[in-house]
Backbone atoms as SQL, in Angstrom:
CREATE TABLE atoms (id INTEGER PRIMARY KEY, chain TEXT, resi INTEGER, resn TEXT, atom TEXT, x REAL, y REAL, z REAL);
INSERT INTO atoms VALUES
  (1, 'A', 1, 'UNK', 'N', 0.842, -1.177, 0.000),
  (2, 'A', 1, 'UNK', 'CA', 0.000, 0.000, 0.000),
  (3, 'A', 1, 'UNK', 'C', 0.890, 1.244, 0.000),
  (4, 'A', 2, 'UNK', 'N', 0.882, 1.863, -1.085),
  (5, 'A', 2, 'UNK', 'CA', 1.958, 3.129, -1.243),
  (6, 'A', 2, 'UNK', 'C', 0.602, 4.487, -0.562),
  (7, 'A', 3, 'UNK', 'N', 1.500, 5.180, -0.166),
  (8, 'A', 3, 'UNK', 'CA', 0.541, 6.339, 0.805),
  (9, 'A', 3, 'UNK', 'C', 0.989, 7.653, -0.345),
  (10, 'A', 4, 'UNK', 'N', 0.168, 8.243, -0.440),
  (11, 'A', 4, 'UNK', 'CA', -0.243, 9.712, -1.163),
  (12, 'A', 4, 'UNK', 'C', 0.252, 10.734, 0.045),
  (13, 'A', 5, 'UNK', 'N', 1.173, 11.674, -0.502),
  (14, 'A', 5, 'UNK', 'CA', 1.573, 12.784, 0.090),
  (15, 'A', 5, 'UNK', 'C', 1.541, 13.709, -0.449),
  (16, 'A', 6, 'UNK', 'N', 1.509, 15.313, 0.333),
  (17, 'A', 6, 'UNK', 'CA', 0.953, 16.254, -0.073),
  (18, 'A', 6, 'UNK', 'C', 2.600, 16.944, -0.175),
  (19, 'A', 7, 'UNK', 'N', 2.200, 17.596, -1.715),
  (20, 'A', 7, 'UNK', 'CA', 3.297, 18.015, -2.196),
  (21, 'A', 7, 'UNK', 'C', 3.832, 19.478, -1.887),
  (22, 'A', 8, 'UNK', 'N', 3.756, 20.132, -0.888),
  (23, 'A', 8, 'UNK', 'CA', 3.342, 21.284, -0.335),
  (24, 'A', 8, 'UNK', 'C', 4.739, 20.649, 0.714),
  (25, 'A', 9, 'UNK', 'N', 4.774, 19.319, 1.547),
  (26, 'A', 9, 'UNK', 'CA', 5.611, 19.715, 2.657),
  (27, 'A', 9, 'UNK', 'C', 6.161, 18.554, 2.718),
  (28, 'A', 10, 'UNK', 'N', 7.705, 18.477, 2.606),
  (29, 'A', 10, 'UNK', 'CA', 8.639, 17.367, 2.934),
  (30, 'A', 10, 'UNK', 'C', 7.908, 16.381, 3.301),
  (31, 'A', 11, 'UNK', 'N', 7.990, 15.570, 2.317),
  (32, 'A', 11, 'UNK', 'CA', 7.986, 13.464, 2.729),
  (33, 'A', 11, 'UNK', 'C', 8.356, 13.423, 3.774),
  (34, 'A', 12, 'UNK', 'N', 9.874, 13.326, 4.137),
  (35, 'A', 12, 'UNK', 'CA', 9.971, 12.367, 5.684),
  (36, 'A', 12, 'UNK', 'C', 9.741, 13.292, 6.681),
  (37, 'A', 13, 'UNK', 'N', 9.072, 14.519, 6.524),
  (38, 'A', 13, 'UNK', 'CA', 8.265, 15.123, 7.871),
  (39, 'A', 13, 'UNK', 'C', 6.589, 14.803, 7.768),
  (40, 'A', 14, 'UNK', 'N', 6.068, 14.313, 6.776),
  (41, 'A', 14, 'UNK', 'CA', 4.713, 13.593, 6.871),
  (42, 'A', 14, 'UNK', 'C', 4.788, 12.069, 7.390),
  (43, 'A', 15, 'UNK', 'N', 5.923, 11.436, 7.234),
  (44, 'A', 15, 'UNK', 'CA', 6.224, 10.535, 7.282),
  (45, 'A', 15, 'UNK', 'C', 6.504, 10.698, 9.026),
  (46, 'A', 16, 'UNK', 'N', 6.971, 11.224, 9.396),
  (47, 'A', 16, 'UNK', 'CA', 7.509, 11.650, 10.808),
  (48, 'A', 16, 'UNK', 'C', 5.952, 11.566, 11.854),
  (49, 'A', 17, 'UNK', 'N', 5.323, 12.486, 10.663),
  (50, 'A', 17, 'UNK', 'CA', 4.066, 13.095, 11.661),
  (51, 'A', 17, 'UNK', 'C', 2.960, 11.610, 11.822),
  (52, 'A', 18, 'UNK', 'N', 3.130, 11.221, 10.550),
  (53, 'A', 18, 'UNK', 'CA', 2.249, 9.824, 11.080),
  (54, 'A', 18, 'UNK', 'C', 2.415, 8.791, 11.687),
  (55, 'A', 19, 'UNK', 'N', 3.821, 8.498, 12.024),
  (56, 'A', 19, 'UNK', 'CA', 4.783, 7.866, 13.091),
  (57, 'A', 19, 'UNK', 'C', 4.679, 8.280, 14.712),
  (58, 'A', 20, 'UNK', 'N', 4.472, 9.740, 14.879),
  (59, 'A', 20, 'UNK', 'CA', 4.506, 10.425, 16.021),
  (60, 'A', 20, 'UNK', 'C', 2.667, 10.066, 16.388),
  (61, 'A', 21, 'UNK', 'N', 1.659, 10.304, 15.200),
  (62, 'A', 21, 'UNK', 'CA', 0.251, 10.009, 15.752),
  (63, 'A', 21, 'UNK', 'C', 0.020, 8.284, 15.854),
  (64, 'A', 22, 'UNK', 'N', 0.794, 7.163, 15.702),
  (65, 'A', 22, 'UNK', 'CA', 0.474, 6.172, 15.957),
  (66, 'A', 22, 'UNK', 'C', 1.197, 5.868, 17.340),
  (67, 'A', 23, 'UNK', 'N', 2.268, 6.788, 17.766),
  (68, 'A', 23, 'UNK', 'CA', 2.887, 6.687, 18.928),
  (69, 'A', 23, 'UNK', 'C', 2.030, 6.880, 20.109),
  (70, 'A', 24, 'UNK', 'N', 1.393, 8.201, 19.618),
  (71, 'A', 24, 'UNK', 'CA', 0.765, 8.590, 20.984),
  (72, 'A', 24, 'UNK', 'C', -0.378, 8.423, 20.932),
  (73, 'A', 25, 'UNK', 'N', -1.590, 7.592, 19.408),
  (74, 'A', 25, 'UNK', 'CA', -2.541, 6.686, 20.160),
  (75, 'A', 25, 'UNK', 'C', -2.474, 5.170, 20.127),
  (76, 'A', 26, 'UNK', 'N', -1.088, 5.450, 20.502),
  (77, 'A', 26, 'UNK', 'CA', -0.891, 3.973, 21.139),
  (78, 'A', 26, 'UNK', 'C', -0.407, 2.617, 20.472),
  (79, 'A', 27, 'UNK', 'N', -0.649, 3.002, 19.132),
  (80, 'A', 27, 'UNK', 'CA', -0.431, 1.782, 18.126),
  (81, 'A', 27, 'UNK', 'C', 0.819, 1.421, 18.107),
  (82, 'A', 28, 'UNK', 'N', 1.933, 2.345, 18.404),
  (83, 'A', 28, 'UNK', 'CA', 3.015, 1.817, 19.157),
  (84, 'A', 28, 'UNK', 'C', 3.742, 2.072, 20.402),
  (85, 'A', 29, 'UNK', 'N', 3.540, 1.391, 20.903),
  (86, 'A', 29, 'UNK', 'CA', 3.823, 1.682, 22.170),
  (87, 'A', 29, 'UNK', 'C', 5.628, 1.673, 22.714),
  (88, 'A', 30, 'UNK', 'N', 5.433, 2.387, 24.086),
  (89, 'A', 30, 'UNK', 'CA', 7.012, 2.531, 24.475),
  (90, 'A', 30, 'UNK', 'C', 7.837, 1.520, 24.327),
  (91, 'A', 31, 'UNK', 'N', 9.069, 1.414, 23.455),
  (92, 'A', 31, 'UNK', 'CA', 10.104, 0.380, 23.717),
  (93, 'A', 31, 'UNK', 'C', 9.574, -0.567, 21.859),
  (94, 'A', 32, 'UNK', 'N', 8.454, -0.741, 21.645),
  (95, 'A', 32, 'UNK', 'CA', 7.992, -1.027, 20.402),
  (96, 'A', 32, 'UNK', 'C', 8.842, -0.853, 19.176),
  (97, 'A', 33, 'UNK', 'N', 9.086, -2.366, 18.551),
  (98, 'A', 33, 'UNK', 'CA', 10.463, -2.033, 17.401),
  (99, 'A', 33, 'UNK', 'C', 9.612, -1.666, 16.126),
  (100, 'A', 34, 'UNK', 'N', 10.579, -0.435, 15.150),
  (101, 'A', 34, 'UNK', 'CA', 9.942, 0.048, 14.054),
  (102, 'A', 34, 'UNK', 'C', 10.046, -0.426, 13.224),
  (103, 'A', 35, 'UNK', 'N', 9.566, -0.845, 11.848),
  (104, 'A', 35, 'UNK', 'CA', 9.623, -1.474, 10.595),
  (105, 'A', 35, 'UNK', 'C', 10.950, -1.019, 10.304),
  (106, 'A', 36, 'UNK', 'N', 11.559, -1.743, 9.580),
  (107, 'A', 36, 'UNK', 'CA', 13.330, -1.983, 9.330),
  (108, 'A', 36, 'UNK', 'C', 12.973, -0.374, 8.239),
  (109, 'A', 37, 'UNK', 'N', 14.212, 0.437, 7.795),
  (110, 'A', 37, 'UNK', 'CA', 13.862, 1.456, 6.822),
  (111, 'A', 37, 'UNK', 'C', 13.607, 0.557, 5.622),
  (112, 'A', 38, 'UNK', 'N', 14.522, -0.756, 5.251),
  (113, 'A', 38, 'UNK', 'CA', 13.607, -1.054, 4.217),
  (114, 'A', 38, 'UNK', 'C', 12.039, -1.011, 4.158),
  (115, 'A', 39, 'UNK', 'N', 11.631, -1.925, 5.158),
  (116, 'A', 39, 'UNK', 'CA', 10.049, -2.435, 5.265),
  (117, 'A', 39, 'UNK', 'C', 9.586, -0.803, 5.387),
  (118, 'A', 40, 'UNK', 'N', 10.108, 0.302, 5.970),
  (119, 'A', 40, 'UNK', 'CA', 8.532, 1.082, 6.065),
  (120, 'A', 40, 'UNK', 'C', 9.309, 2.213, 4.874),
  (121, 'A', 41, 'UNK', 'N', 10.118, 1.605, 4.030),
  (122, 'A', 41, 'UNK', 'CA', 10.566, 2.326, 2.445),
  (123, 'A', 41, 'UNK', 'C', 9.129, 1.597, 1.637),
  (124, 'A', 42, 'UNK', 'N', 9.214, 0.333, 1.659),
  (125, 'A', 42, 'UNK', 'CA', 8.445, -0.145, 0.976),
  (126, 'A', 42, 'UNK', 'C', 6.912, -0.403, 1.050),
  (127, 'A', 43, 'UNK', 'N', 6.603, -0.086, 2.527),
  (128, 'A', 43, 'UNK', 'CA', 4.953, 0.273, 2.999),
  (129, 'A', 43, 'UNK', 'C', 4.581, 1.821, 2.648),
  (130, 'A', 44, 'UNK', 'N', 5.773, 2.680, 2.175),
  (131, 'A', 44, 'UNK', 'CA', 5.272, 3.851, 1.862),
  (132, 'A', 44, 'UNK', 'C', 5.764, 4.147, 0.463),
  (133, 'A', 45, 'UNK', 'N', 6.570, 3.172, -0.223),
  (134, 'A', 45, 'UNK', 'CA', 6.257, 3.561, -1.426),
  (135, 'A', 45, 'UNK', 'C', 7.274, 4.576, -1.329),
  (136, 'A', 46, 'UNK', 'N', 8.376, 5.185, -0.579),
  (137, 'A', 46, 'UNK', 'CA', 9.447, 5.935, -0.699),
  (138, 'A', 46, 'UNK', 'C', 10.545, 5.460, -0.954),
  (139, 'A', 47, 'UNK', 'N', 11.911, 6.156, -0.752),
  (140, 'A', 47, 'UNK', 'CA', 13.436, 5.987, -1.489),
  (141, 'A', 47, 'UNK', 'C', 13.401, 5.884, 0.537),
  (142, 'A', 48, 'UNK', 'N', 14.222, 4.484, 0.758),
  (143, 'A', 48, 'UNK', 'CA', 15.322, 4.480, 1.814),
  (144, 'A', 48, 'UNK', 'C', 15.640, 5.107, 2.211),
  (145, 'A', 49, 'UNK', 'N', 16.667, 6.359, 1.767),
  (146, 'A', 49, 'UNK', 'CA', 16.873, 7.183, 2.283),
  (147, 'A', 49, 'UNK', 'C', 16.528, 8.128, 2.727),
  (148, 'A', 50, 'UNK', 'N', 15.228, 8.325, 2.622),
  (149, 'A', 50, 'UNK', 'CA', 14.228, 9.522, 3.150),
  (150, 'A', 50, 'UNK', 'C', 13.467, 8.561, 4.134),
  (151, 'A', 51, 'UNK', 'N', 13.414, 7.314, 4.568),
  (152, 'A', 51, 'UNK', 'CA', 13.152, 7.082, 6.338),
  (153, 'A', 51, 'UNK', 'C', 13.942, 6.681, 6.755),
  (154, 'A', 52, 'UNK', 'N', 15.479, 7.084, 6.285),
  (155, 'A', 52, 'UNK', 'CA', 16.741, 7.205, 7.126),
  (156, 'A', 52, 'UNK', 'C', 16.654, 8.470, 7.510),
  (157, 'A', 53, 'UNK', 'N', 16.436, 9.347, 7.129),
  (158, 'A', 53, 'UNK', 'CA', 16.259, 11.112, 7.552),
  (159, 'A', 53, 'UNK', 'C', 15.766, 11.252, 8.201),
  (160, 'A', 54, 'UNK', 'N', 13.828, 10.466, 8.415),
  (161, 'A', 54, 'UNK', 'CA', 12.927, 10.090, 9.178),
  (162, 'A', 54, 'UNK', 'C', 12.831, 9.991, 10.663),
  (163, 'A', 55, 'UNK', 'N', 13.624, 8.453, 10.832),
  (164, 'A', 55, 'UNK', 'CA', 14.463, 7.738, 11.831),
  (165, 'A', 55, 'UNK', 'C', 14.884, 8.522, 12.771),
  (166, 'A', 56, 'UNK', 'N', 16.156, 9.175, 11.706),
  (167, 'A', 56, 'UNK', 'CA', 17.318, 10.291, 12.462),
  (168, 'A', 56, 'UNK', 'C', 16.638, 11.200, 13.219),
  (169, 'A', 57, 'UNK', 'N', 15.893, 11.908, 12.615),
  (170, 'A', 57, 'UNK', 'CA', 15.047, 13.314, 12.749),
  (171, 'A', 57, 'UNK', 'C', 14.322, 12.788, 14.392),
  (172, 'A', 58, 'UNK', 'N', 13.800, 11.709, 13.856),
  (173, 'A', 58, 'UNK', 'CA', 12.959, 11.355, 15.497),
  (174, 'A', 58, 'UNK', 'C', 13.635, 10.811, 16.272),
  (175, 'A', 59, 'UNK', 'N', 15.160, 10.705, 16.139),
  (176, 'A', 59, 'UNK', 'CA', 16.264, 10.277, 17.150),
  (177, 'A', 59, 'UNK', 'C', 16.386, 11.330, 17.686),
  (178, 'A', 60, 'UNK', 'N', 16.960, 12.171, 16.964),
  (179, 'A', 60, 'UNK', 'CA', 17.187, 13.545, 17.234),
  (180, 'A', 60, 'UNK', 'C', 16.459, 14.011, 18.326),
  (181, 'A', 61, 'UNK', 'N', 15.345, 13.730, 18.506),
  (182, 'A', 61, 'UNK', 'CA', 14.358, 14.211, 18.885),
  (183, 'A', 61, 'UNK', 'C', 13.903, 13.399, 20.209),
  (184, 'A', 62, 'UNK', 'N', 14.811, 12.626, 20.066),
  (185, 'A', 62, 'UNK', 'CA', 14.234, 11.672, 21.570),
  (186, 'A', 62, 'UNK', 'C', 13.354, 10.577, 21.495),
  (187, 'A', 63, 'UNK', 'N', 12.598, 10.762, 19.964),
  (188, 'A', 63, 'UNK', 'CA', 11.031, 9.578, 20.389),
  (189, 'A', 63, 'UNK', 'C', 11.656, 8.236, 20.147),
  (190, 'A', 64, 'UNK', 'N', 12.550, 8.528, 19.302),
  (191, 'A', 64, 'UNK', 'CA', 12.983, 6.521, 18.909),
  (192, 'A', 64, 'UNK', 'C', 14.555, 6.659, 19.137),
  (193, 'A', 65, 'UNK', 'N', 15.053, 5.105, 19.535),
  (194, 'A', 65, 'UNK', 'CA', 16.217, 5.270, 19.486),
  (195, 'A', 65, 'UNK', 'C', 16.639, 4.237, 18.490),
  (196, 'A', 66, 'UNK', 'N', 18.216, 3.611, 18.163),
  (197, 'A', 66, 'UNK', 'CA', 18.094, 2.856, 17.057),
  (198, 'A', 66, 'UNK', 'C', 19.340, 1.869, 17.983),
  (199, 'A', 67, 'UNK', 'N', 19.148, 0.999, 17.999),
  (200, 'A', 67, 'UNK', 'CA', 20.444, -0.034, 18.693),
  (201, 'A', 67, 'UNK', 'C', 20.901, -0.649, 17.884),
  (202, 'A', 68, 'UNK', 'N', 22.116, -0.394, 17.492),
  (203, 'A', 68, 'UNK', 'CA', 23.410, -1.337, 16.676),
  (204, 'A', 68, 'UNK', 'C', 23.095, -2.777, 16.260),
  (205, 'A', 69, 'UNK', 'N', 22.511, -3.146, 15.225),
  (206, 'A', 69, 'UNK', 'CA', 22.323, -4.607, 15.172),
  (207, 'A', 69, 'UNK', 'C', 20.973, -5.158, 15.397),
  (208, 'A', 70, 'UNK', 'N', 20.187, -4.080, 16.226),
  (209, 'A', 70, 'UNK', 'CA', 19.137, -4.675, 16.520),
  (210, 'A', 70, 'UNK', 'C', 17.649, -3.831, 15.823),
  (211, 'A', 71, 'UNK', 'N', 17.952, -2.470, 15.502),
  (212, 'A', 71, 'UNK', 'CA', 17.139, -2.058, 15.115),
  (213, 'A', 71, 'UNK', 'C', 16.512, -0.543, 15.040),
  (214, 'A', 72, 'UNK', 'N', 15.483, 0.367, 14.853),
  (215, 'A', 72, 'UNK', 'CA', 14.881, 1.063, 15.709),
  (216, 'A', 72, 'UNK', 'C', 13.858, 1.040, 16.254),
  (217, 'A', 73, 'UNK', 'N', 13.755, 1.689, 17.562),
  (218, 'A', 73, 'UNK', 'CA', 12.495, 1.537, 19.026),
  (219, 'A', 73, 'UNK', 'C', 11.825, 2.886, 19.374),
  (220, 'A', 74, 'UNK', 'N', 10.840, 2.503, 19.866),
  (221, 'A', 74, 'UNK', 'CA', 9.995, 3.851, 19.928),
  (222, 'A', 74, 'UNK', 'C', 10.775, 3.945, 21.907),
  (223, 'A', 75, 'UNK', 'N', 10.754, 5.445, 22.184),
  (224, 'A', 75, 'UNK', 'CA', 11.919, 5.475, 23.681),
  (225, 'A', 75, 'UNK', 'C', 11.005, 4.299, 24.566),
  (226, 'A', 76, 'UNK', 'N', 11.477, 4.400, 25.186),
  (227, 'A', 76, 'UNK', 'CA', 10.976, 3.558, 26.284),
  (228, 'A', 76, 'UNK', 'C', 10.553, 4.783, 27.553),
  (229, 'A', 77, 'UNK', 'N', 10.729, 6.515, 26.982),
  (230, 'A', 77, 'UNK', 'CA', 10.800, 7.138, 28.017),
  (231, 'A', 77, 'UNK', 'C', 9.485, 7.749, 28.228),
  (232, 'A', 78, 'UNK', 'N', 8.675, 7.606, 28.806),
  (233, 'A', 78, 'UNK', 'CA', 7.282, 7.571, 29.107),
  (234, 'A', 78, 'UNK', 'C', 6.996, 9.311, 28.805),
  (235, 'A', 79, 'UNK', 'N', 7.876, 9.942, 29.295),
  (236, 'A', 79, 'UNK', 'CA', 7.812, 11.300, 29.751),
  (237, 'A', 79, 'UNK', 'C', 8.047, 11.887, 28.080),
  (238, 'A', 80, 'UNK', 'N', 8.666, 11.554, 27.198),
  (239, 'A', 80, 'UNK', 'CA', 8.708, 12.068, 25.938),
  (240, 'A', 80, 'UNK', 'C', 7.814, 11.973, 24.964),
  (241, 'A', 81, 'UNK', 'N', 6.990, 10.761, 25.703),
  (242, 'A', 81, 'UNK', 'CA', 5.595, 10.395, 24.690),
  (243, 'A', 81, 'UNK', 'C', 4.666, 11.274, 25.398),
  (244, 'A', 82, 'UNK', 'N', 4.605, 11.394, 26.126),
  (245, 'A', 82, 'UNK', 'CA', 3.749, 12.153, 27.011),
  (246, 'A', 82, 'UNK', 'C', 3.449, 14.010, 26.402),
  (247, 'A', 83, 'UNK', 'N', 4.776, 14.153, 26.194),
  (248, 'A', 83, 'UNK', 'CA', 5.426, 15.259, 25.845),
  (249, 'A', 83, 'UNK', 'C', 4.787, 15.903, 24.351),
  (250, 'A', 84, 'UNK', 'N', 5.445, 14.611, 23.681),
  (251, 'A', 84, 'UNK', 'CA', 5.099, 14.563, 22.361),
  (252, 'A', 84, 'UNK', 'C', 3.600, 14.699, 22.231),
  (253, 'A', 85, 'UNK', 'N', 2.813, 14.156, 23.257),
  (254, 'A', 85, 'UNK', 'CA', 1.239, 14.043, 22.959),
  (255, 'A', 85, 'UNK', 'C', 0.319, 15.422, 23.117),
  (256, 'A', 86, 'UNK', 'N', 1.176, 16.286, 24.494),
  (257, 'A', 86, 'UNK', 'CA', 0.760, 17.661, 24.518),
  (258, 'A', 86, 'UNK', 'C', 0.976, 18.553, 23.309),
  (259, 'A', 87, 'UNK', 'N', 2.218, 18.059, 22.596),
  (260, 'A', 87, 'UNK', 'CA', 2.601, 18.396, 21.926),
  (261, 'A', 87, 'UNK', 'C', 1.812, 18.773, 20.695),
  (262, 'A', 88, 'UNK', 'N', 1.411, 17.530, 20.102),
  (263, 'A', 88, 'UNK', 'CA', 0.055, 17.227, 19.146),
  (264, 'A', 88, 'UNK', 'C', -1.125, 18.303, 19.637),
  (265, 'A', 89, 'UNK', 'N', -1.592, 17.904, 20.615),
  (266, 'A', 89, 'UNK', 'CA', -2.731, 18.462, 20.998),
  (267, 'A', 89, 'UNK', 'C', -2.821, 19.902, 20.652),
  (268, 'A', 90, 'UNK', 'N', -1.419, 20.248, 21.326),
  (269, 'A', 90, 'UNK', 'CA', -1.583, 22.182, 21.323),
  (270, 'A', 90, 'UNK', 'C', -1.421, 22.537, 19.383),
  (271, 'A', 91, 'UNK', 'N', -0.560, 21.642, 19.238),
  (272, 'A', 91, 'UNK', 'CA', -0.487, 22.240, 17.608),
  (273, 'A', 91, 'UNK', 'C', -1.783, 21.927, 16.595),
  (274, 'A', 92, 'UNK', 'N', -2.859, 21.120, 17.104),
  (275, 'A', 92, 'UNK', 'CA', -4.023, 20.946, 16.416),
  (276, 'A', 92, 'UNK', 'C', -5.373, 22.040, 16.892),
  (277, 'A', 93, 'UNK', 'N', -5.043, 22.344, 18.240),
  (278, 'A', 93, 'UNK', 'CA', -5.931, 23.450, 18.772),
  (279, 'A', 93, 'UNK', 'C', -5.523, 24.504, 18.455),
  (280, 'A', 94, 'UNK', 'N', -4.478, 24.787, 18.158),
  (281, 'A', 94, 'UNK', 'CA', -3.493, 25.746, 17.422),
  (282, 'A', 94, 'UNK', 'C', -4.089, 26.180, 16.005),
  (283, 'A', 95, 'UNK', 'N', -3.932, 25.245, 15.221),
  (284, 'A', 95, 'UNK', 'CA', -4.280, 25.356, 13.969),
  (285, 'A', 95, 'UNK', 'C', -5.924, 25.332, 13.987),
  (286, 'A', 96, 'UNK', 'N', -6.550, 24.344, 14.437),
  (287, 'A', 96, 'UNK', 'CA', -8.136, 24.767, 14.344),
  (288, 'A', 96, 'UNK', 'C', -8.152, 26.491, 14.715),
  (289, 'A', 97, 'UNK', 'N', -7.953, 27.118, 15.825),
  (290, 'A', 97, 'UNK', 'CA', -8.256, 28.330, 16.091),
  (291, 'A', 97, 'UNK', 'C', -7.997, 29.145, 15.477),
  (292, 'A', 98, 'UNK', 'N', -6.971, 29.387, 14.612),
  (293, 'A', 98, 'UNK', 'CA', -6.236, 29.965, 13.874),
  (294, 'A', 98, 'UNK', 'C', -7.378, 29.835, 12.417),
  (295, 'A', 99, 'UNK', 'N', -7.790, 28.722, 11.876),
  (296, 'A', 99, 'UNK', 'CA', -8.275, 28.247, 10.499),
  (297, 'A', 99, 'UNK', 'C', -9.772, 29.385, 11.135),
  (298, 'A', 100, 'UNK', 'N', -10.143, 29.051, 12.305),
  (299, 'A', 100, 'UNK', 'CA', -11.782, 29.550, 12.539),
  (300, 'A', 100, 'UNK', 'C', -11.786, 31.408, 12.681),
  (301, 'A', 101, 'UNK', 'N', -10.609, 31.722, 13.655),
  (302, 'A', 101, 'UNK', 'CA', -10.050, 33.280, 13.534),
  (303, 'A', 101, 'UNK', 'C', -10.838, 33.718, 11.992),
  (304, 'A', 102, 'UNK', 'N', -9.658, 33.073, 11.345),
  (305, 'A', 102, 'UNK', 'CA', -9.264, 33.639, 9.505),
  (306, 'A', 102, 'UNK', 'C', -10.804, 33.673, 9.062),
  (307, 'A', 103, 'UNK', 'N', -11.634, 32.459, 9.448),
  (308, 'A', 103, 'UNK', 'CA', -12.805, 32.110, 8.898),
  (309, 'A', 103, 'UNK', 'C', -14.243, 33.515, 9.425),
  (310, 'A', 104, 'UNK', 'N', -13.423, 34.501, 10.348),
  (311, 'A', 104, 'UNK', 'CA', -13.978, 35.380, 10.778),
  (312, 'A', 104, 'UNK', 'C', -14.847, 35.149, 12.345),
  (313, 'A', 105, 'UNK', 'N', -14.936, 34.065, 13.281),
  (314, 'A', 105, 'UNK', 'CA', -15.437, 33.470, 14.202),
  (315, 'A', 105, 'UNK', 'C', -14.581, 34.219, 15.094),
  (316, 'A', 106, 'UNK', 'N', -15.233, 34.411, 16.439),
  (317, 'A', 106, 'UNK', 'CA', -14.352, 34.842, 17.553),
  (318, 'A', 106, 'UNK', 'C', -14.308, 33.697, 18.615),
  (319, 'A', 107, 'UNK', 'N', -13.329, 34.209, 19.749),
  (320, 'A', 107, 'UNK', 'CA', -13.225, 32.923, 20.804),
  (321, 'A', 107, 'UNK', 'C', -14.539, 32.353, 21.233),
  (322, 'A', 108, 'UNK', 'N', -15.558, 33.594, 21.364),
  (323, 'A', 108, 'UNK', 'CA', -17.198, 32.717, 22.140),
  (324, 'A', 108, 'UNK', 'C', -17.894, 32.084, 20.936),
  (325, 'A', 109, 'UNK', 'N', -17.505, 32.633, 19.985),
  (326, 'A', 109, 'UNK', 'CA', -17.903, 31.542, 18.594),
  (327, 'A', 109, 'UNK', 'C', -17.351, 30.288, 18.653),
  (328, 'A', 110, 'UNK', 'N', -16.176, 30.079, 18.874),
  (329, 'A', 110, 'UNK', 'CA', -15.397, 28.810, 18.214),
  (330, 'A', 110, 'UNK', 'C', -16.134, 27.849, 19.847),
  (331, 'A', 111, 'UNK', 'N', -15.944, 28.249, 20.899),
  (332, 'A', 111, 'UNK', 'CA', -16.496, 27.960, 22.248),
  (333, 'A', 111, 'UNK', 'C', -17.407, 27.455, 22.267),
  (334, 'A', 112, 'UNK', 'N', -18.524, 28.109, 21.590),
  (335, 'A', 112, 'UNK', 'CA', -19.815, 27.671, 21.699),
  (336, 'A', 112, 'UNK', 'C', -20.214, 26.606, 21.031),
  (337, 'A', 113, 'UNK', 'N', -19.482, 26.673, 19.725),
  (338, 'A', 113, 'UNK', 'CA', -19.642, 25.993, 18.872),
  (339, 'A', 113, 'UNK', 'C', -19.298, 24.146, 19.096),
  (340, 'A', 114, 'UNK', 'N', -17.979, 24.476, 20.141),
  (341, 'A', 114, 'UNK', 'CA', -17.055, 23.307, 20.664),
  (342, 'A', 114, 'UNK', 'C', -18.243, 22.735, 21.791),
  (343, 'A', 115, 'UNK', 'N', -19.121, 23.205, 22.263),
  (344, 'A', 115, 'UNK', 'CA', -19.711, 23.123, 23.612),
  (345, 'A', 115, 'UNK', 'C', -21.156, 22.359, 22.622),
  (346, 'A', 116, 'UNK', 'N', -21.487, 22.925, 21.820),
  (347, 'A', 116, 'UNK', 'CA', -23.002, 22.359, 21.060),
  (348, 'A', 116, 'UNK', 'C', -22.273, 21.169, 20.575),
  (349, 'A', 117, 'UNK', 'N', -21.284, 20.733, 19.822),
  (350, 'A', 117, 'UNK', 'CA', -20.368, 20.081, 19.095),
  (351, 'A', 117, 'UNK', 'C', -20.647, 18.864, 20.157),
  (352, 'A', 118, 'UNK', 'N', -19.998, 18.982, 21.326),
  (353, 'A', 118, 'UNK', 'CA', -19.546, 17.830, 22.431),
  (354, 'A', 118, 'UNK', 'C', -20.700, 17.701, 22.530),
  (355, 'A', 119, 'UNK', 'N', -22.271, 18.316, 22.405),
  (356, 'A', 119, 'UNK', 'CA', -23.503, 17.498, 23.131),
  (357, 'A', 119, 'UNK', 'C', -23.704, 16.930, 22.131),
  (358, 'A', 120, 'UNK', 'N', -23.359, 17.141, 20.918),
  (359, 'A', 120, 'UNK', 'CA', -24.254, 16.240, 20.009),
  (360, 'A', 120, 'UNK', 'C', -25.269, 17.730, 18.857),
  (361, 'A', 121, 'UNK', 'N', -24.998, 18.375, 19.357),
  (362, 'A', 121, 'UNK', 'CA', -26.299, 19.948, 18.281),
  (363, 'A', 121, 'UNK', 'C', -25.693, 20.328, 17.181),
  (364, 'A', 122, 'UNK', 'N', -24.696, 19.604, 16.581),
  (365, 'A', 122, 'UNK', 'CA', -24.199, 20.255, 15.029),
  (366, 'A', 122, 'UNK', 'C', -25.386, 19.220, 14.165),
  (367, 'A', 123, 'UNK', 'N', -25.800, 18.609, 14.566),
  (368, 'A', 123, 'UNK', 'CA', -27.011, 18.175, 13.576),
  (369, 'A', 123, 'UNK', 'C', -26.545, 16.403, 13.313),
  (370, 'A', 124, 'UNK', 'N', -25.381, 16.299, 13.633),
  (371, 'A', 124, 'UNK', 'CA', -24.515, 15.209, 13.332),
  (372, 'A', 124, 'UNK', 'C', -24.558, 13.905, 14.982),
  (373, 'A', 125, 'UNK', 'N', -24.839, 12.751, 14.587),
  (374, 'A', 125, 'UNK', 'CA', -24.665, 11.912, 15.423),
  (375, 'A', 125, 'UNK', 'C', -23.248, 11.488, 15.928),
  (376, 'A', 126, 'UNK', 'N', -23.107, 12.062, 17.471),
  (377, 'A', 126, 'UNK', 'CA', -21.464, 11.679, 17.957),
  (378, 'A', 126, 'UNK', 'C', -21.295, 9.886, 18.415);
């Protein structure tokens, strides 16, 4: 299954970002070994070397580490997933508020809207 990416923003940072949202709901969990760069070259239909960049980038970064011989692992450090998850959160409440701002809505707009939303009153079954 080759995955469609948006040509607007670096491969192995989409690649990154959907790695980081299976981390923190859970689909892989702490210490959890990652598809070899071949295997997740070839589940995405990319060049090797762009989820060697991938890898690195989220080494870099603390979420995975890679052990000599054995592989790469999502940390085992509870506190970085944790991290990473606030992380997500603020940059998606971030961007919704920001998209609704532009859209001309103010804070008791977007509020209210979030508050009818959670009961169920956008017309839509939750």
């Amino acid at each position: 299954m080759v995955e469609e990416f948006d040509t607007t923003k670096p491969i192995y940072i989409q690649i990154m970002e959907k790695i980081n949202k299976k981390i923190v709901r859970n689909e892989w969990k702490a210490g959890d070994k990652l598809p070899s760069v071949r295997e997740m070259a070839v589940q995405t239909g990319v060049n090797p070397n762009t989820i060697q960049r991938t890898y690195s980038e989220l080494e870099r970064m603390g979420i995975v580490e890679t052990r000599r011989g054995q592989g790469t692992f999502v940390t085992e450090n509870v506190e970085v997933i944790e991290r990473l998850r606030e992380q997500l959160k603020r940059d998606i409440v971030a961007d919704f508020i920001r998209n609704m701002t532009e859209l001309g809505f103010t804070m008791n707009d977007i509020i209210a809207s979030l508050k009818d939303f959670s009961r169920g009153e956008d017309g839509e079954k939750q």
